[in-house]
N, C-alpha and C positions, 0 to 999 in steps of 0.2 A: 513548035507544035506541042500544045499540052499532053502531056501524057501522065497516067497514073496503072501500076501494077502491084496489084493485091497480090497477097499471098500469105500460109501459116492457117491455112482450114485442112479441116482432117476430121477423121472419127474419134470419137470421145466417151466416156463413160458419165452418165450423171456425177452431178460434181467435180467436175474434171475443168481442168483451163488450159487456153489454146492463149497465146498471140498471136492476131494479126498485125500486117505491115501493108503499108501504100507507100510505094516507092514514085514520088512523083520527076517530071522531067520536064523540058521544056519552058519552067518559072522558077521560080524562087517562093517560098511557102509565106515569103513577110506578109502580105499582102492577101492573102485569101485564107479562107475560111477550109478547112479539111473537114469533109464530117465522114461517118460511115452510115449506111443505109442495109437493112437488110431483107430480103423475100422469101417468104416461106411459101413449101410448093400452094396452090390454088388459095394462095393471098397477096394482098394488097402489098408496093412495095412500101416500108417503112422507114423512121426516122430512128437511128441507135442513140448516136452520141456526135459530137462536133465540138473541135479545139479552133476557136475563132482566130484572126489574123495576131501575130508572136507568140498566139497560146497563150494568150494571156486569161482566157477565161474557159472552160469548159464548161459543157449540160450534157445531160443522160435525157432519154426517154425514162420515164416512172417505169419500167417491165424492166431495167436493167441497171437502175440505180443500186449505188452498193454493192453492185456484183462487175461490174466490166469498168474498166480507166482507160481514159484516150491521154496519149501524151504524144508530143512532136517534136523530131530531133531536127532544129531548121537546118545545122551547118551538114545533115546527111539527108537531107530534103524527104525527109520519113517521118512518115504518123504511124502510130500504134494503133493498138487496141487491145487491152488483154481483159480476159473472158474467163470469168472464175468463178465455180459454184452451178458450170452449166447445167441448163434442164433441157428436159427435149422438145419443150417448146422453142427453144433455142434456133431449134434447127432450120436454116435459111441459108440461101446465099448472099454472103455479105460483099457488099460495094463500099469503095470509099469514090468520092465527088468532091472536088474543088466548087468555091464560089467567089470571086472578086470582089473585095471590099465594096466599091463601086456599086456594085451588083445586090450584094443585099449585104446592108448595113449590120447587122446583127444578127447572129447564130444561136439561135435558141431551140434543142430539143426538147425543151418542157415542154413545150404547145407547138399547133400546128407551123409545119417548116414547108415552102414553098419549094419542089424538087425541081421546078424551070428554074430557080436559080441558079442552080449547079451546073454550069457549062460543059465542066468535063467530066468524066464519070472509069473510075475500071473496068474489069471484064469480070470483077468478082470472083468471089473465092467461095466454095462449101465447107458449111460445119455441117457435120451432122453429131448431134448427140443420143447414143442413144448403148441399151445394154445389149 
């Protein structure tokens, strides 16, 4: 059974950075797509960043380029995310979600990302940033 466990949210002070971590189980990371998503209270859920199948390529959403890195350690079946320079617009709870190659071909946060993709999904982690 897939599984995936966020963790590394907390409180934070503007420009402050957190890592997060998705600990997946149940697969091996070759093969899928890791992205994180995050929701902000009374908003939409959204698209952060996603390290495509070996990680061979990453995308950012344009609200968090240049400030947040996704990277993926496969042989400890862990995706990152570290979160630098936060603001408090920031503040969401962030998910990380698999998606099978199979399943969607390409991983791109630049434009719109299809969230039925994503088969498995965490229980989510809270940033909050704020003074």
């Amino acid at each position: 059974q897939l599984q995936l466990v966020e963790s590394g949210g907390g409180l934070v002070q503007p420009g402050g950075s957190l890592t997060l971590s998705c600990v997946v189980s149940g697969f091996t990371l070759d093969y899928y797509h890791i992205a994180w998503f995050r929701q902000a209270p009374g908003k939409e859920r959204e698209g952060v960043s996603c390290s495509s199948t070996f990680g061979d390529t990453t995308t950012y959403a344009e609200s968090v380029k240049g400030r947040f890195t996704i990277w993926r350690d496969n042989a400890q079946n862990t995706v990152y995310l570290q979160l630098n320079s936060l603001k408090p617009e920031d503040t969401a709870v962030y998910y990380c979600a698999a998606a099978h190659i199979t399943v969607l071909a390409m991983c791109d946060m630049t434009g719109a990302v299809r969230q039925a993709d994503f088969g498995s999904w965490g229980q989510g982690t809270q940033v909050t940033v704020s003074s």
